[in-house]
N, C-alpha and C positions, 0 to 999 in steps of 0.2 A: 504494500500500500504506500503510494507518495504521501509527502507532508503536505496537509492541507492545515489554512488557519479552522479553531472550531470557535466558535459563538452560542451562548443561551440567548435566547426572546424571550420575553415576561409578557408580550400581550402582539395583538397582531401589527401594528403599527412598526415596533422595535424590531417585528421581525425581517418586515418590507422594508427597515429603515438601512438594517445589515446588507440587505443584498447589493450587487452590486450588478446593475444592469451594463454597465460597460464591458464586462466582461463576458458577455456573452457572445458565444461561437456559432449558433445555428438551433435557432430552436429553446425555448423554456427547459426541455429537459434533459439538453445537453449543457445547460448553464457552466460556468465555472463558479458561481454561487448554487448551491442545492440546501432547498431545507431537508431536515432530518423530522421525520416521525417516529412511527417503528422500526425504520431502519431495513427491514424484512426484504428490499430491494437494493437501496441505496447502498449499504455497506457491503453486501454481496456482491456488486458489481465492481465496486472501490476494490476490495480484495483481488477480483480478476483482473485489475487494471483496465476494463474497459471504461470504466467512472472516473473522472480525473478530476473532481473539484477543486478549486485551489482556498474557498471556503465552503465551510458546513454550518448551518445554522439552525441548530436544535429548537424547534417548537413544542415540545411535550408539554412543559408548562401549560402551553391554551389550553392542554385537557382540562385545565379548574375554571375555564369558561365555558363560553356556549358554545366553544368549537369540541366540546367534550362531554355535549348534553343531548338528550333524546326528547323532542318535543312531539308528545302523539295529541290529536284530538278530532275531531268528526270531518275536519275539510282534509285529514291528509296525517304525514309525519315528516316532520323535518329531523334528519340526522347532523350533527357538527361531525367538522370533517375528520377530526380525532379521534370520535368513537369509533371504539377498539372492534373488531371483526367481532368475536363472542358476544360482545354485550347488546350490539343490534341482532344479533342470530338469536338472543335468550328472553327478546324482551318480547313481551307478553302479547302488547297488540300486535307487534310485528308480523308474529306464530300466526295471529289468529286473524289478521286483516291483509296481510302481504304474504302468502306463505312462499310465494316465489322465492321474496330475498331472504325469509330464515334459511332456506332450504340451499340457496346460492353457495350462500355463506358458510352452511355447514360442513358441504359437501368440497369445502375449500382448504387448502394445505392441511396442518396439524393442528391440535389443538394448544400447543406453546405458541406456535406461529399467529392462529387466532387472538389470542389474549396477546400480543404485541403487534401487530398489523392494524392499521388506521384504517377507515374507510374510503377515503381519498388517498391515501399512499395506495391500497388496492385497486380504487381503477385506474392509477397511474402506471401498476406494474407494466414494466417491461418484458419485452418476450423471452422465450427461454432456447430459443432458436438458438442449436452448436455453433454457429460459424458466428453469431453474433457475440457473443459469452467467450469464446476462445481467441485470445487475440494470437496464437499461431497461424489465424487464417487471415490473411490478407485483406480478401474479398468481401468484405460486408459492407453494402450501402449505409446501414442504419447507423454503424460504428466509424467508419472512415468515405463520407461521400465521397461520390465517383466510382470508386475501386472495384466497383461488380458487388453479384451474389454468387458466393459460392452454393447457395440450395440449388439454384434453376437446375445447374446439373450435379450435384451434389446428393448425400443422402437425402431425403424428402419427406420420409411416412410423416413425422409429423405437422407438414408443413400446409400452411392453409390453399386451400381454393375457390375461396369466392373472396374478394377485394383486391388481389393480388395486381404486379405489373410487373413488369419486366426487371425493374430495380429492387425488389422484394415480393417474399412470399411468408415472411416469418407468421407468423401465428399470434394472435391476442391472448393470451395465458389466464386473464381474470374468468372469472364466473359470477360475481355481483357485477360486473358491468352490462351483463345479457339482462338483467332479472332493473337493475333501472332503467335501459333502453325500451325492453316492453312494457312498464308500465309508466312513460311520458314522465321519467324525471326530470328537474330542473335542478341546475348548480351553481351556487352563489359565489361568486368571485371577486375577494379584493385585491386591490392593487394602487399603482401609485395615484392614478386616477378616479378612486372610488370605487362604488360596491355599482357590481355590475349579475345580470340573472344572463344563464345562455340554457337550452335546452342539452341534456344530459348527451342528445343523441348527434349533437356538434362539437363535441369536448374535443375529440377524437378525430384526426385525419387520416383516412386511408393512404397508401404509401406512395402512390402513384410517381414521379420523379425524384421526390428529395423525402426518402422513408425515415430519415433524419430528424426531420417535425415532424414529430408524433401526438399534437395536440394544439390545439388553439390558443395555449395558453402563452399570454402576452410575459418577457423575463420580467422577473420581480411578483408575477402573481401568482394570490395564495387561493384554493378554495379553502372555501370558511363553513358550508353548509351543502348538503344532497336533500332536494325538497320531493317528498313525492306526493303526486294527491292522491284522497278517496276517490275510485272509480267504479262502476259499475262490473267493473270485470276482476278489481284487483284481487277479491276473496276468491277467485275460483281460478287459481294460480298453481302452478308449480315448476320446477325445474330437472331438467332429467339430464345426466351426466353419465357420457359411455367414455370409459378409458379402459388401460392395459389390464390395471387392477384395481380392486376396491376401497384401498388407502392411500392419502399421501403421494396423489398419481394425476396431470393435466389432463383435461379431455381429450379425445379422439374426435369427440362429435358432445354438442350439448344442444339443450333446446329449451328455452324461457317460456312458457304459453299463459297465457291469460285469457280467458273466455267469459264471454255475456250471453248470456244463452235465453232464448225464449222456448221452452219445452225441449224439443231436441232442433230448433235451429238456432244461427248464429249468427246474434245481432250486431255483435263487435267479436272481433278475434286480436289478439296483439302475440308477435311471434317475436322474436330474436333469438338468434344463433350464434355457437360458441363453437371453439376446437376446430373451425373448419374456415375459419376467417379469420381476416387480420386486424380488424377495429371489433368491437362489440356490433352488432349485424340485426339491424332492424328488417325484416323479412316481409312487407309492404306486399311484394305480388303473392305471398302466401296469404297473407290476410284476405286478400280481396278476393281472391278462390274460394272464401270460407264465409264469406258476408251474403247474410239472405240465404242460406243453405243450410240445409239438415248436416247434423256431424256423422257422416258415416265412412266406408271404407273409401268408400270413391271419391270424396270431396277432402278427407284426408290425403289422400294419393294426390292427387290434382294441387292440393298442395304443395305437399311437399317436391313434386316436378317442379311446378312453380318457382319454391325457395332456392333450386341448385341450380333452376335453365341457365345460369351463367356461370356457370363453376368451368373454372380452368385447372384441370389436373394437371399433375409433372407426373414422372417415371413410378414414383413409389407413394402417392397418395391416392391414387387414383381409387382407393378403397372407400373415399371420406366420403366420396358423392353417395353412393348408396348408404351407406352406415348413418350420413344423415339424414338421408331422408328417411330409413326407417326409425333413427331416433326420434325425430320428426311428429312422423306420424302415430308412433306410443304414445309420444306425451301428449298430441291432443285426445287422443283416446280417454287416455288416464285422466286426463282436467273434465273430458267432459263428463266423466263416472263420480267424481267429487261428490260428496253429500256436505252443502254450506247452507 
């Protein structure tokens, strides 16, 4: 690990006041200022040397504010950005009005990892793509622009195929990022300029030329809060997660579903897709396969065609398309058997 300077913040202002927007190379999140949460990314990647901050600026402190507090009530719940992965997975309306995102959450890393992982440092995570993480490889857009992708023809299985370009294929690794894109989160953002709201499902830029900027987020800003509302579909939620093995393992294929159902048709559908894409994957032409239609094998299926008609495979993922689409079509199965 290089010598970086370190710094504490006591409130969000102290914290924006440390960073140092001049210092920036390409993108918020390849800053040479980085704030520190749980660490659960930031320090893992410092160790491999792909992280090179030249400061760190520890925020845990704001946990004793409202970037560390759970506000539930009838129009919604708003999460602070420092609530810890466990304590949104345990809390009670959560479980019982959102089961999508207890269920996201639970079904994510370890349980030490949970109880120190933020909720904003987690949709921030970065991919877990080899050639990105290994700086013996040369070729990685996301870590050294320009220099190629060693996946295009490199190993692949776990590599996404739908958002991809020719400058990246790396894969989105969270799983609370599916479960707030389907259900129309909003994220509160400050900065040197004030408190600013953007939609959960723009945080996020697919990699298209420069997989480099990985997020809208302008150097120097913090999110402060993940706002989601009460929906008509949010209680009849869940998340389905297919990987190697059953612990401690990223997805292969996942699948966010949310449903409004009238008897057995489908007034609203809200889909997003995980493990098989490179941002958090809101699934738009699946939903609309499923609106004004009974939920059955066929309009499942038509779905899920739907969610992958753009999927671009390489040599060794080529398995993701189907695997998602039958994850796919499970989990609307399963949401729509729900008893809420």
């Amino acid at each position: 690990m290089r010598p970086f300077e370190f710094t504490r913040a006591e409130d969000a202002r102290s914290a924006m006041g440390a960073y140092r927007p001049e210092w920036n190379d390409g993108g918020a999140i390849n800053a040479a200022s980085q704030y520190l949460a749980g660490g659960t990314t930031l320090l893992d990647l410092m160790k491999l040397d792909v992280m090179r901050p030249s400061r760190v600026i520890d925020i845990n402190a704001l946990h004793d504010t409202s970037l560390g507090r759970i506000d539930a009530g009838p129009r919604g719940i708003r999460f602070g950005a420092l609530v810890r992965m466990s304590e949104a997975a345990d809390h009670p309306q959560v479980r019982r009005d959102f089961p999508v995102i207890s269920q996201s959450l639970d079904l994510a890393a370890s349980a030490q990892l949970r109880n120190m992982a933020s909720l904003a440092g987690n949709m921030l995570q970065r991919t877990r793509c080899t050639y990105f993480r290994d700086t013996s490889y040369p070729n990685c857009n996301k870590r050294s622009p320009g220099s190629g992708c060693a996946a295009l023809d490199g190993f692949n299985r776990p590599h996404a195929v739908l958002g991809t370009s020719n400058h990246c294929i790396a894969t989105y690794a969270g799983d609370f990022g599916q479960a707030l894109i389907a259900l129309d989160a909003v994220v509160e953002i400050a900065g040197p300029r004030g408190l600013r709201q953007i939609t959960f499902a723009s945080l996020h830029r697919p990699p298209g030329t420069t997989p480099h900027i990985e997020t809208t987020l302008a150097p120097g800003e913090l999110i402060t809060a993940i706002m989601v509302p009460a929906t008509p579909f949010a209680r009849r939620s869940l998340y389905l997660k297919v990987r190697d093995r059953e612990s401690y393992e990223f997805a292969l294929a996942s699948a966010a579903v949310a449903l409004d159902l009238d008897g057995g048709t489908v007034r609203q559908a809200r889909i997003a897709l995980g493990g098989t894409t490179t941002i958090p994957w809101r699934a738009r032409e699946a939903e609309a396969q499923l609106r004004g239609k009974p939920l059955d094998d066929e309009t499942a299926a038509a779905a899920a065609d739907a969610a992958y008609a753009r999927a671009v495979p390489r040599q060794h993922n080529a398995f993701k398309v189907e695997l998602g689409k039958r994850t796919l079509i499970r989990a609307l199965h399963q949401a729509a058997a729900l008893e809420i």
